[in-house]
N, C-alpha and C positions, 0 to 999 in steps of 0.2 A: 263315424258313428260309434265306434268303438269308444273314444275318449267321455262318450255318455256317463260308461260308468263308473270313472272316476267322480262326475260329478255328483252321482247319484247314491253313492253307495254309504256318505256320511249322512247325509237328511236319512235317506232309509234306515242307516243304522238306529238313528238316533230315534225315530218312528219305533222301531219293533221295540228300544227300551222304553218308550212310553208304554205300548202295548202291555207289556209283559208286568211293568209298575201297576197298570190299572187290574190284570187279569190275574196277578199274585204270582210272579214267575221271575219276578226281575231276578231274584238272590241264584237262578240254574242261567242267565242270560247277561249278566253283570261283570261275570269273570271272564264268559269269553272273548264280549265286547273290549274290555281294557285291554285284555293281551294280545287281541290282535292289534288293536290300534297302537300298543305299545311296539309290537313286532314292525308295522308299517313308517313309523314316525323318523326314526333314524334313517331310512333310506332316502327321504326328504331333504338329508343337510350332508349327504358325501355327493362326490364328483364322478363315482362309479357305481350303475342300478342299474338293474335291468327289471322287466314287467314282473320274471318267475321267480324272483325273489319275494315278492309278496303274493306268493302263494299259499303260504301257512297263516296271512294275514287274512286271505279273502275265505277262506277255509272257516276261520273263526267268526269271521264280521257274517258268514251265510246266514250265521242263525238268527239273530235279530232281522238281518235285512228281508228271511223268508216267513218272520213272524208277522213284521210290519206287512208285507204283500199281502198275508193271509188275514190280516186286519182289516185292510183294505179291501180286499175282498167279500167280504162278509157284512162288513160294515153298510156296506154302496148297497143300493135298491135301485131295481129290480134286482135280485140275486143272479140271476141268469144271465143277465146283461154285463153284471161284473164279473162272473165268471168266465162268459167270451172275452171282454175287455184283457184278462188276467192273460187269459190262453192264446191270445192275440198279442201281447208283446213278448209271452215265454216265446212263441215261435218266431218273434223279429229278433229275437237275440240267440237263438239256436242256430236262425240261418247269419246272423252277422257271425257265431262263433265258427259256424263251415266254412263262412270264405275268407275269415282270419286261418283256420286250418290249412283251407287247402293253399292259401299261398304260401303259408309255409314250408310244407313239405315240399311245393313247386320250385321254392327259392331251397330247400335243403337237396333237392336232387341235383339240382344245379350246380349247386357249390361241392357236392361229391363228386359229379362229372369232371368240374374244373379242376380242381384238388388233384384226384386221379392225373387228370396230363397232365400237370404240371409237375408231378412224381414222375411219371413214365419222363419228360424231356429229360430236366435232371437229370437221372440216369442214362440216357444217353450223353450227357455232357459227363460221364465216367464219374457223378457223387454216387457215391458207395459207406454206410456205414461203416466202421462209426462218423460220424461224421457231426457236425451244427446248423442249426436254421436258427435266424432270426430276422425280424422285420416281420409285413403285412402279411397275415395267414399264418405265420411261423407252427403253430399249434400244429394245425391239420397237416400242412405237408412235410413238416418232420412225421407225426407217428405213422402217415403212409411208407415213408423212406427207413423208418427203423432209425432213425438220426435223435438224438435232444434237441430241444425249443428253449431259447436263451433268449432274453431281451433286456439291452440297455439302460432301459427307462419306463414309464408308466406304468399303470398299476401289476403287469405281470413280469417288473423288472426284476433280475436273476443273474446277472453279470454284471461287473463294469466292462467299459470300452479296453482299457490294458487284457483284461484278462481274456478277451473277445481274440483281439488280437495273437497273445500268444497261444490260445486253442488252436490259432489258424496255421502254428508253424507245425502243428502236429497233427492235423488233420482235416478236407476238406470243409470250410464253413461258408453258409447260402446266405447273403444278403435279401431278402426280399424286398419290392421297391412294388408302389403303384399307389394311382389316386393322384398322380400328376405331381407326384414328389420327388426331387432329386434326390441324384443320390450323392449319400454323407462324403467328405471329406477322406474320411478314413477309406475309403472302398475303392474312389477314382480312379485309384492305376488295374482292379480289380477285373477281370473278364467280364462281360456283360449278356446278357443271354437273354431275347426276346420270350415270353411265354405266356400259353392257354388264358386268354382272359378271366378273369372270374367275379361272378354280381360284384357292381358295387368297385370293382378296382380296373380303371382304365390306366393303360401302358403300363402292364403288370410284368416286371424283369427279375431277373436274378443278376445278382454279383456273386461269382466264385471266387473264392481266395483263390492266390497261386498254389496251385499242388505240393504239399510235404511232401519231403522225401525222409521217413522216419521210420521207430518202428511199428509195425502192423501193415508197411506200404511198399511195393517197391516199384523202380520207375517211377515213383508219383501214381501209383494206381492201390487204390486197398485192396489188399491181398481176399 
């Protein structure tokens, strides 16, 4: 029900700037209309978007879509009748946006929970800042670990594989692995380490480099 209002939110738009042309208002409702649609349109042709990036778009598109409503509103006879009508779908999208809410935060407690042990194992496997993450999650369980977040490839790519590598002679680096992916080439002779599930990532492991012996470390342990 959620994807309603993507369908809906171009006719509506385009309704309140009728509204607004007939009611003399277009020239205060015309510039927010474009610039949010101009804001919204490029996330349509990349490989990488997410919903809360077009949040400054639906921010701008409000105003006509809440003119057109109140058009509609008003318009429709009996009065009264449209104003239930009105008041009747603002509250099916109040409650659809609580239970988008609450599983949110359900699925974000979760992924803290997970995050956490998967930090806490780590650290019994002796990773100790400074140290690297990269792979599935890398973000979150490096800045619990006090570690950097490196990745290979994709759009939050930030290393090559060489340099990956000789990080690893100088200091603990985590491969992270799951979602039924092997793992790389480069990691194989690597330690492997079972850990805490997390949404969404089944047979979630780590690869440890072999322990530096360098400086900032000794025995292979960071000081």
């Amino acid at each position: 029900m959620t994807g309603l209002w993507w369908l809906a939110v171009l006719p509506l738009t385009a309704g309140g700037l009728l509204v607004a042309a007939r009611t003399r208002r277009l020239a205060v409702l015309l510039l927010p209309a474009l610039v949010g649609l101009a804001l919204a349109v490029p996330y349509q042709f990349i490989d990488y978007a997410a919903p809360r990036f077009l949040l400054p778009a639906y921010a701008l598109l409000s105003l006509p879509v809440a003119l057109c409503l109140l058009g509609m509103a008003t318009a429709a006879r009996p009065r009264a009748l449209a104003a239930a009508a009105l008041a009747l779908a603002l509250s099916a999208h109040f409650a659809v946006q609580y239970v988008v809410l609450h599983r949110a935060v359900s699925r974000g407690h979760a992924i803290r929970e997970g995050v956490d042990g998967v930090a806490a194992q780590l650290r019994r496997q002796g990773v100790r800042a400074p140290c690297l993450v990269t792979g599935a999650e890398a973000v979150r369980v490096a800045f619990r670990m006090g570690c950097a977040s490196r990745q290979i490839g994709g759009h939050d790519g930030s290393i090559t594989l060489p340099e990956l590598l000789a990080a690893a002679e100088r200091r603990p680096v985590v491969l992270l692995v799951g979602g039924g992916r092997a793992v790389p080439a480069y990691a194989r002779d690597w330690r492997v380490q079972p850990l805490p599930r997390l949404p969404g990532l089944a047979g979630y492991r780590a690869c440890l480099s072999p322990r530096p012996v360098g400086p900032g470390y000794r025995d292979g342990q960071a000081r």
